[in-house]
C-alpha positions as CSV (number, residue, x, y, z in Angstrom):
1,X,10.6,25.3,1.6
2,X,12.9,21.8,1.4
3,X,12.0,19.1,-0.2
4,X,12.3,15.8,0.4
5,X,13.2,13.4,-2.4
6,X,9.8,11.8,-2.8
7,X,9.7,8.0,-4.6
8,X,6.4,7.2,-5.7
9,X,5.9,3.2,-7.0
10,X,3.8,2.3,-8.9
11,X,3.2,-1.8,-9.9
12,X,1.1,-2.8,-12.9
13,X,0.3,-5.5,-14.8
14,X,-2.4,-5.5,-17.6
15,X,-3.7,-2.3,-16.5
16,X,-4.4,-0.4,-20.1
17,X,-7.7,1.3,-19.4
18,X,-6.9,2.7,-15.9
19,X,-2.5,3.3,-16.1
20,X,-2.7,6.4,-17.7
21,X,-4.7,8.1,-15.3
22,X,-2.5,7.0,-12.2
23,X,0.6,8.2,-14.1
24,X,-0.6,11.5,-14.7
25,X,-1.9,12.1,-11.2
26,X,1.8,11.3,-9.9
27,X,3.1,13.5,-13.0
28,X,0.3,16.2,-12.4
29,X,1.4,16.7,-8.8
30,X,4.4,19.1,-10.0
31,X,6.3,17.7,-7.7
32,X,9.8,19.2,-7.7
33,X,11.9,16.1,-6.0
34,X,10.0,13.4,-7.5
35,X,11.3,10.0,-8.5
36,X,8.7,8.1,-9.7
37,X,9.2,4.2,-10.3
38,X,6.7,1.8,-12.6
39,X,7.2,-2.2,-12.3
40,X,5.4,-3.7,-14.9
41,X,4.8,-7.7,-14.6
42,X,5.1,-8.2,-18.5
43,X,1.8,-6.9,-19.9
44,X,0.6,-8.0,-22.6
45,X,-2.9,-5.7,-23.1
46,X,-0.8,-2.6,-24.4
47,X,-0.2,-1.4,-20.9
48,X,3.8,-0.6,-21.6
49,X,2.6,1.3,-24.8
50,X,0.4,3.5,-22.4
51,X,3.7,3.9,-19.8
52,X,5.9,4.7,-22.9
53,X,4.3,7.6,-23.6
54,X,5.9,9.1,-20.3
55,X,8.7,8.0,-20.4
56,X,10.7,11.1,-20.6
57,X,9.5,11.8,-16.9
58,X,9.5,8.6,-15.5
59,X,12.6,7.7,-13.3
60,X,12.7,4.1,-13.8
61,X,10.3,1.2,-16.1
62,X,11.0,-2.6,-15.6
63,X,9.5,-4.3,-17.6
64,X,9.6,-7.9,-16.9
65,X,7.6,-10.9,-14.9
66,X,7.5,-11.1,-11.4
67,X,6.1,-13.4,-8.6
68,X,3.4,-11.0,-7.9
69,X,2.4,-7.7,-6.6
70,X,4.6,-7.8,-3.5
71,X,8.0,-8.9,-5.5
72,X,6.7,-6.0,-8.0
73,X,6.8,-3.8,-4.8
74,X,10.0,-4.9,-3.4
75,X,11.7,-4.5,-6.7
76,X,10.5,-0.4,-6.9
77,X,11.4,-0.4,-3.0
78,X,15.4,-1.7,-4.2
79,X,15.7,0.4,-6.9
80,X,14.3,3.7,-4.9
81,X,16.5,6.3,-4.0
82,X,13.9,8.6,-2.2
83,X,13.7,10.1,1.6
84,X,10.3,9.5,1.8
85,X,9.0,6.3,-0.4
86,X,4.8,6.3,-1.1
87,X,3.0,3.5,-3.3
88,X,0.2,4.3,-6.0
89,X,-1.2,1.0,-7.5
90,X,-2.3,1.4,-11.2
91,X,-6.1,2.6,-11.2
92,X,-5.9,4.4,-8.0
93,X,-5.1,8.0,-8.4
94,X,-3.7,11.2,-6.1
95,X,-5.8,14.3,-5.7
96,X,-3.8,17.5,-6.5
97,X,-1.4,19.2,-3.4
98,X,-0.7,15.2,-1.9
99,X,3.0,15.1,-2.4
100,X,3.5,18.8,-1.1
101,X,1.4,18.1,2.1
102,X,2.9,14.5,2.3
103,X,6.3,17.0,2.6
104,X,4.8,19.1,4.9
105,X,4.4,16.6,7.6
106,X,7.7,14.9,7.5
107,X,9.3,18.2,7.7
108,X,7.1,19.8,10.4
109,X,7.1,16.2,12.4
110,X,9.1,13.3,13.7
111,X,7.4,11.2,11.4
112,X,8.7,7.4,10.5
113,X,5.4,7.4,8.4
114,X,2.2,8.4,7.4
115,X,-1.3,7.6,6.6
116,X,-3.5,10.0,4.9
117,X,-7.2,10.5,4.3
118,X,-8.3,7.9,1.6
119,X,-11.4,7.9,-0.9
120,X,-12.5,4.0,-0.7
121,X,-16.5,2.4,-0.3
122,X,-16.2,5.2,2.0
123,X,-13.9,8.1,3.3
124,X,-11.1,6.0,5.2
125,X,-9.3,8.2,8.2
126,X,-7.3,8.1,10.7
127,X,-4.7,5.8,12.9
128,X,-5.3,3.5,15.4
129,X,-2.6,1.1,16.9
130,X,-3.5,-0.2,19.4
131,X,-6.0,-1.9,17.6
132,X,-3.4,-3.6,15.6
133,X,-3.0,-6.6,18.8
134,X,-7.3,-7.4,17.7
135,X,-7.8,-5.6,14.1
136,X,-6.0,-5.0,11.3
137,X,-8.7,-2.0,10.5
138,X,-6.7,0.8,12.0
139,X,-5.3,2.8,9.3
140,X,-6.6,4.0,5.9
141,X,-4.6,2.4,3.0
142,X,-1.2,1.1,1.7
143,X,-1.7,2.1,-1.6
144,X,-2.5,6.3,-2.0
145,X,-2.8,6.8,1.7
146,X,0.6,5.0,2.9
147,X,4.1,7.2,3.1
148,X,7.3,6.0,4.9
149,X,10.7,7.1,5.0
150,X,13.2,5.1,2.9
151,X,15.6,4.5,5.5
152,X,12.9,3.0,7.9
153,X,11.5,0.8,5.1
154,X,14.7,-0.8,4.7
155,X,15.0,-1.3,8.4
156,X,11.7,-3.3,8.7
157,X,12.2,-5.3,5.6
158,X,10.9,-6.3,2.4
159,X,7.5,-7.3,1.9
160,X,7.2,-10.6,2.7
161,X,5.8,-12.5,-0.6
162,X,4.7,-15.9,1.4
163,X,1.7,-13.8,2.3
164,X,-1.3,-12.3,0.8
165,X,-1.8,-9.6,2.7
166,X,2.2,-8.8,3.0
167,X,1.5,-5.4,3.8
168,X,-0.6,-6.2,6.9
169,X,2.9,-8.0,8.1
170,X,4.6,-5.2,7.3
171,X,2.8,-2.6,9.3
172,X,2.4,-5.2,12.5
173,X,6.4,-5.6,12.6
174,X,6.5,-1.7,11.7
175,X,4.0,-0.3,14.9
176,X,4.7,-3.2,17.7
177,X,8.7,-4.6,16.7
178,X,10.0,-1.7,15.7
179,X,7.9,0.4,17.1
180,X,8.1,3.3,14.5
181,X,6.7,6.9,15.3
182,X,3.6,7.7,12.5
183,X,0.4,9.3,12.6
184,X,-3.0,10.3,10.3
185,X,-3.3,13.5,8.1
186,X,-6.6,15.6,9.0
187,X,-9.7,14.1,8.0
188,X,-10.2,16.6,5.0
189,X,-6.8,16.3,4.0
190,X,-7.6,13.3,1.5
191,X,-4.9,12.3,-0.5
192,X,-6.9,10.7,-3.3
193,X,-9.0,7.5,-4.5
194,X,-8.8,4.5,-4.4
195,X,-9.8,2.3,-7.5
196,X,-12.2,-1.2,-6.4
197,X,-11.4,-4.3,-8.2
198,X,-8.0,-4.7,-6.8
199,X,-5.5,-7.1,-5.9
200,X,-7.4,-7.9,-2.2
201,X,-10.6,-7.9,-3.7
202,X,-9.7,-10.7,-5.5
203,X,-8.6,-13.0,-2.7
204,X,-11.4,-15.5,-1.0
205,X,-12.5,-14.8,2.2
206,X,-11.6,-17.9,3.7
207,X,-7.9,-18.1,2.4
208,X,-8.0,-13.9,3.9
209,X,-8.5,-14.7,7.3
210,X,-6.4,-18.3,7.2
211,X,-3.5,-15.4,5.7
212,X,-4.4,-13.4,9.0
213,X,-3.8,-16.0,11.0
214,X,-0.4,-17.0,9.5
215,X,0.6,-13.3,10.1
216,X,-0.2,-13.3,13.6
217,X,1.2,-16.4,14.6
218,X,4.6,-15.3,12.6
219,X,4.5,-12.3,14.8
220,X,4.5,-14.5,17.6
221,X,0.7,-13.4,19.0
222,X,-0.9,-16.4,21.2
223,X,-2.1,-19.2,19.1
224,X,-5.1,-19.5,21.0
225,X,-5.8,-15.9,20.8
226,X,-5.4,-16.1,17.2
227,X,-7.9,-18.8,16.6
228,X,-10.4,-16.9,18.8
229,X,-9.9,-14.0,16.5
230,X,-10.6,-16.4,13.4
231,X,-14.0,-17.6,14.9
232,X,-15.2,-14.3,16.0
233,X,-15.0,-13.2,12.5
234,X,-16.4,-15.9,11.2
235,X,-19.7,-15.4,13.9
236,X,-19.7,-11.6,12.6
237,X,-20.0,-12.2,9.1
238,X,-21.4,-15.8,8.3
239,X,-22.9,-15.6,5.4
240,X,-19.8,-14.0,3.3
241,X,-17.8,-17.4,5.3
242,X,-20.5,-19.8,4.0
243,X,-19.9,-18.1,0.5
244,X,-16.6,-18.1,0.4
245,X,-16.4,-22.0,1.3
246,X,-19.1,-22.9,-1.2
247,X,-16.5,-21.2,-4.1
248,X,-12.9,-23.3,-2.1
């Protein structure tokens, strides 16, 4: 059977305990066509010593600072040379068979992308967009469950880094400017785990759904309707609002 060239990218930054098992379940795939790409943000915790150790099948390791997980990302994105381009942030992990299936779709559809089954808080499935106009909830995950071709990547853009939630941009210019063509993998075909703790976790509530608005409004959504959305999701979960001001 082809296959594609698969580029899997991987960002880090003072990651030591939980690197070694992301690189080895990109390495442990047995992926014949594989590129895989690490951008490092200059750790200092022994992280690179951890990446060293693979180097001989690693593609490409920067080492160096950055402005931050999304300039990490567009960096791997820039130096990728992939058909198909799929994201694995340190900690998270792929479950054996992923990049094979991931190949089986784009070969056996007319995929621009695809979102597989993810391991989270709970099992995350499936894809939605016409929610995307209301909710931002209508796909699984960027990191494990996210896979896009290359050549449509580059025709939506970079990641923009002015946001926190860049990827959220990203997929709302994706499904309704440029209307790609994607779908879901099967609810059992999970692709792997994702690790809590996270870059989003991180990120107060408050300044979330202010970076929610700013994507909508940038996307040129009513501003009216916008706010609406704001204040509904305020009503639905107060107390996490009221907790997130008392920490601003």
């Amino acid at each position: 059977m082809e296959k594609n060239k698969i580029t899997i990218i991987t960002v880090v930054k003072n990651s030591f305990s939980t690197i070694e098992k992301t690189i080895k379940s990109v390495l442990d795939q047995g992926y014949e066509n594989l590129e895989y790409i690490i951008i490092d943000g200059k750790s200092n915790d022994g992280t690179l010593s951890k990446i060293e150790k693979y180097k001989n099948n690693i593609s490409v390791i920067i080492s160096e600072k950055d402005g931050g997980i999304w300039d990490a990302m567009n960096k791997g994105i820039k130096l990728s040379k992939g058909d198909i381009i799929g994201f694995l942030n340190s900690g998270d992990v792929y479950f054996p068979g992923t990049l094979n299936l991931v190949n089986n779709y784009f070969l056996k559809n007319n995929l621009d992308f695809l979102f597989g089954t993810v391991e989270k808080y709970k099992l995350m499935h499936g894809y939605s967009p016409w929610k995307v106009s209301w909710s931002f909830g209508f796909y699984t995950s960027h990191s494990i469950g996210f896979f896009i071709k290359r050549t449509r990547h580059l025709e939506v853009g970079f990641y923009d880094e002015s946001f926190l939630s860049a990827d959220l941009d990203f997929f709302y210019k994706m499904i309704k400017n440029f209307k790609l063509k994607g779908k879901s993998s099967k609810k059992d075909e999970i692709f792997g785990k994702f690790e809590s703790g996270g870059f989003s976790s991180k990120v107060n509530y408050i300044d979330h759904l202010k970076d929610l608005n700013q994507i909508r409004i940038k996307n040129n959504q009513n501003m009216i309707f916008v706010y609406l959305l704001f204040i509904l999701k305020i009503i639905k979960k107060p107390i996490k609002f009221l907790k997130a001001l008392n920490m601003s």
